[in-house]
LUMNU-487307 format. One record per residue (C-alpha): residue number from 0; x, y, z. Coordinates in steps of 0.5 Angstrom, whole numbers. Example, Ala and Ser with C-alpha at 12.3 -4.5 7.8 and 13.67 -1.06 7.14 Angstrom:
% residues 2
<0 <25 -9 16>>
<1 <27 -2 14>>
This chain:
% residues 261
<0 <-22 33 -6>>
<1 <-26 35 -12>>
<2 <-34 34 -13>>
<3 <-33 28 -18>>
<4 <-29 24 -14>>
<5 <-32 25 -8>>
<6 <-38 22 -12>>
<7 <-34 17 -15>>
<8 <-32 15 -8>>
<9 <-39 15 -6>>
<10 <-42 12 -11>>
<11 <-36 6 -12>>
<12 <-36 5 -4>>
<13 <-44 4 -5>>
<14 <-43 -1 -11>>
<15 <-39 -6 -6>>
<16 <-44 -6 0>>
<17 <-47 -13 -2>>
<18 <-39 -16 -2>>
<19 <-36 -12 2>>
<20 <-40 -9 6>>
<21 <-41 -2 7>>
<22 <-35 2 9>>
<23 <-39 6 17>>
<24 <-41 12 14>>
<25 <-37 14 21>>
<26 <-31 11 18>>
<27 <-33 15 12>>
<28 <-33 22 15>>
<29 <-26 21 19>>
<30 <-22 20 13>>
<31 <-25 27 10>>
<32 <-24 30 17>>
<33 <-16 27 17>>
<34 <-16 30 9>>
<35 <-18 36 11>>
<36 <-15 38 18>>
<37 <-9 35 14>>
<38 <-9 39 9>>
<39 <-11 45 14>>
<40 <-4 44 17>>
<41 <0 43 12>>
<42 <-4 50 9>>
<43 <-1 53 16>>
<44 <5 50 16>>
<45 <8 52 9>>
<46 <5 59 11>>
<47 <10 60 17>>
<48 <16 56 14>>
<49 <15 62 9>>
<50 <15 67 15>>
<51 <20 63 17>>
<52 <25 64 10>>
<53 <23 71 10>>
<54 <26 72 17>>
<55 <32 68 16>>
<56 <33 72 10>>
<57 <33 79 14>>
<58 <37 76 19>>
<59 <43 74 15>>
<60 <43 81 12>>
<61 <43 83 19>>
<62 <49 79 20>>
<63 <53 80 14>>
<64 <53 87 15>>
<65 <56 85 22>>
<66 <62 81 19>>
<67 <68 84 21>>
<68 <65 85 28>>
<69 <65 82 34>>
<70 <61 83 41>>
<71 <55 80 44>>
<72 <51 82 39>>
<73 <54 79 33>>
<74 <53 72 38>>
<75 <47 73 39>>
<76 <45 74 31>>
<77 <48 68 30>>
<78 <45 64 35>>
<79 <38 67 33>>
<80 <39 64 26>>
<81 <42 58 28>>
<82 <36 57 32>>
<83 <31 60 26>>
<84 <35 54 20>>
<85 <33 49 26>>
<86 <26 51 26>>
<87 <26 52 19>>
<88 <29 44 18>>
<89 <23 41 22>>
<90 <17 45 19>>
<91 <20 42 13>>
<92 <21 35 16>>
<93 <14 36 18>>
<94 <11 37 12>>
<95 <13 32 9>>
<96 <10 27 14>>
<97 <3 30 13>>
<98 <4 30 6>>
<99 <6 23 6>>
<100 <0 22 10>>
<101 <-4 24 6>>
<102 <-3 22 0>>
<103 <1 15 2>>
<104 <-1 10 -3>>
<105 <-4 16 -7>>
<106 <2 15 -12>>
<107 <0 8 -14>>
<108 <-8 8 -11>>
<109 <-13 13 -11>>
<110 <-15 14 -4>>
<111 <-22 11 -5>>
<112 <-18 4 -7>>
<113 <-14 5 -1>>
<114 <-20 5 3>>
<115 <-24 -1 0>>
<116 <-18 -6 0>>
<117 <-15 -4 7>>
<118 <-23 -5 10>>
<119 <-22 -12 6>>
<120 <-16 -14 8>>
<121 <-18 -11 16>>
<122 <-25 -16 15>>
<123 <-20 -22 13>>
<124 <-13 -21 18>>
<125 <-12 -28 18>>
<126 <-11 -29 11>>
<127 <-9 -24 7>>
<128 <-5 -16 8>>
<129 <-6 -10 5>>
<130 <1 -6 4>>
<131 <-1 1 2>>
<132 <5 4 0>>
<133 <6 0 -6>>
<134 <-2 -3 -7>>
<135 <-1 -9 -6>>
<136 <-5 -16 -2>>
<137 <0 -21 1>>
<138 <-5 -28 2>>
<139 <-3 -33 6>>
<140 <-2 -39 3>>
<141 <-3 -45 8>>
<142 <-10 -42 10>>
<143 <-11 -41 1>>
<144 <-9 -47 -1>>
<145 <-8 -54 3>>
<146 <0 -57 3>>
<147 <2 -58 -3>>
<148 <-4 -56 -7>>
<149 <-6 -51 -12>>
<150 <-14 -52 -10>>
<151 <-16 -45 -7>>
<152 <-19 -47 0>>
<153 <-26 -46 0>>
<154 <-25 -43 6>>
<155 <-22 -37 2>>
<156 <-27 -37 -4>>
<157 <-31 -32 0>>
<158 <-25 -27 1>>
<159 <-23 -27 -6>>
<160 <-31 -26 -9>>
<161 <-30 -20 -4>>
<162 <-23 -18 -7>>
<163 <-27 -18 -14>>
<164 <-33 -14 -12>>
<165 <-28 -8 -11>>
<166 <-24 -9 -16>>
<167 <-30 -9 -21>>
<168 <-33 -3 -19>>
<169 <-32 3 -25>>
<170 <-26 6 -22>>
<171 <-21 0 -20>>
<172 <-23 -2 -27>>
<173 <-17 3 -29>>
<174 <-13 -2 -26>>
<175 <-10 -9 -27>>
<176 <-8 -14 -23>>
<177 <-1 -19 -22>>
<178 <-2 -25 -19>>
<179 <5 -28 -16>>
<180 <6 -34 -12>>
<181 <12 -36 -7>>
<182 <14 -41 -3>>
<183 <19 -43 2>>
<184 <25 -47 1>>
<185 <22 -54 2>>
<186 <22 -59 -4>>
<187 <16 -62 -6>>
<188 <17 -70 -4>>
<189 <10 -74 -5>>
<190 <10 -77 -11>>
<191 <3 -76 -14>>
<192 <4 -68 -11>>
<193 <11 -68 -16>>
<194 <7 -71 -22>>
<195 <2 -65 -21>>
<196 <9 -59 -19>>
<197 <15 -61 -20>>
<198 <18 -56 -17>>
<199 <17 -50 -13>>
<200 <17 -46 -19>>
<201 <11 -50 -22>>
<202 <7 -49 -15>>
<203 <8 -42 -14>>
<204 <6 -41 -21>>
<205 <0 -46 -21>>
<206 <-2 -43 -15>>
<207 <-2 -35 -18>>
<208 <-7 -39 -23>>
<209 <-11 -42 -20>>
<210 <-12 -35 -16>>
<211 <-13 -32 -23>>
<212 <-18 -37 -25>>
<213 <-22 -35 -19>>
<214 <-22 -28 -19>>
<215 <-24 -29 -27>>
<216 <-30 -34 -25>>
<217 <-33 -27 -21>>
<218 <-33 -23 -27>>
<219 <-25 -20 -27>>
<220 <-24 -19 -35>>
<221 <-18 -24 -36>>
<222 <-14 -18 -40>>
<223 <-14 -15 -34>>
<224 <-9 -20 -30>>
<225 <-3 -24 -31>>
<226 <0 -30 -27>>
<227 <8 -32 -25>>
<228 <11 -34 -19>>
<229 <19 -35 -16>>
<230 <19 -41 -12>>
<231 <23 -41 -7>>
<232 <28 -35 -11>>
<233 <24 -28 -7>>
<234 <24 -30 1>>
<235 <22 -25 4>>
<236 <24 -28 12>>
<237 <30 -32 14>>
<238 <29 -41 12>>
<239 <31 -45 17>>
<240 <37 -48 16>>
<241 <37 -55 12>>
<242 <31 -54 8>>
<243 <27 -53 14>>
<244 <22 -48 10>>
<245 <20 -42 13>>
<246 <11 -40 13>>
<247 <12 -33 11>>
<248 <15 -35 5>>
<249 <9 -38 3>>
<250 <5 -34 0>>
<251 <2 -30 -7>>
<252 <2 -24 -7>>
<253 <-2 -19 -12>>
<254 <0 -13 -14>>
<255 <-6 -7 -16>>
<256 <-2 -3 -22>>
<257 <-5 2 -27>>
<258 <-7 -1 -34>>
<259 <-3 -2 -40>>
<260 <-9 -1 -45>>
């Protein structure tokens, strides 16, 4: 990691100790540890898969120059490359896996984002899950909102000040946020619930709003945001049968994606 990042990382991880609180200065030096010993692995074995390739080449020369013949010796080339491409097939397989390691979310997040909302959402377990891999937080909706309603719980509010603490730092501001709602697959029923949200799609929209609408109440600019919902449409667990809902299903999702501007 460069010197510039490393004092963004520090000073972004500093900016969120009144919201957040701070990542452990422990956690802090476990995570550029695990990069570096990482990054010293794949070093090692990118230099034997090199070895190794220089090896196999000289083998298979060995053997070519052996075609036509037959004996123990050329069985015993033959199995000694077998055995060097087997070789050769797992470092590759492993370097792979530590470089996915490494930079995983990398791709969508830089690591220092990574950190902050994998914290926060390992301060909040009940509520809400931080997929790295796609940067994305998955909120629960029934401990969000009460049955439906689109009000945020006041049990939530403190989870999403938090969430928009980190997303105000210099960093994260080179990134906006999609607010999605969902629902299960049960009809809204009460009347003066059904005068507010007809349909599922209303609620799971009007839902995404209301997050949106606390988030820019903790300063998030408003261009940095958009709103939608799918209802019922995007399950992501089986419902029960005759429109028996399903509390997975339930949720708003908000994914953390580089800015448009």
């Amino acid at each position: 990691m460069s010197t510039g990042r490393m004092l963004a990382w520090v000073t972004m991880a500093a900016a969120v100790m009144g919201t957040t609180g701070c990542i452990s200065q422990a956690k802090y030096d476990d995570l550029k540890a695990q990069n570096r010993i990482q990054q010293e692995r794949i070093g090692q074995l990118e230099s034997q898969l090199s070895e190794c390739n220089q090896t196999l080449d000289q083998k298979n020369k060995e053997l070519q120059s052996l075609l036509g013949k037959s004996g123990a010796d050329l069985q015993a080339k033959s199995a000694y490359i077998a055995a060097l491409e087997a070789d050769l097939e797992q470092k590759k397989d492993l370097i792979a896996k530590l470089r996915e390691q490494l930079l995983q979310g990398g791709a969508v997040l830089p690591m220092e984002m990574n950190v902050l909302l994998k914290d926060f959402a390992d301060k909040n377990p009940d509520l809400v899950s931080f997929d790295e891999a796609t940067g994305s937080l998955k909120f629960k909706s029934d401990l969000l909102f009460n049955a439906g309603s689109d009000e945020v719980a006041a049990s939530a509010t403190d989870a999403l000040k938090a969430l928009a603490g980190i997303m105000n730092n210099p960093e994260a501001k080179q990134f906006d946020m999609a607010i999605v709602g969902h629902t299960d697959d049960l009809r809204i029923s009460r009347a003066e619930t059904k005068q507010k949200h007809p349909t599922n799609w209303h609620l799971s929209v009007h839902r995404a709003i209301s997050v949106l609408n606390l988030l820019a109440q903790n300063q998030i600019a408003e261009e940095r945001m958009c709103a939608k919902g799918y209802g019922e449409f995007r399950p992501i667990a089986p419902n029960k049968p005759n429109k028996g809902g399903n509390a997975a299903n339930r949720r708003v999702e908000i994914f953390i994606v580089p800015s448009a501007r």
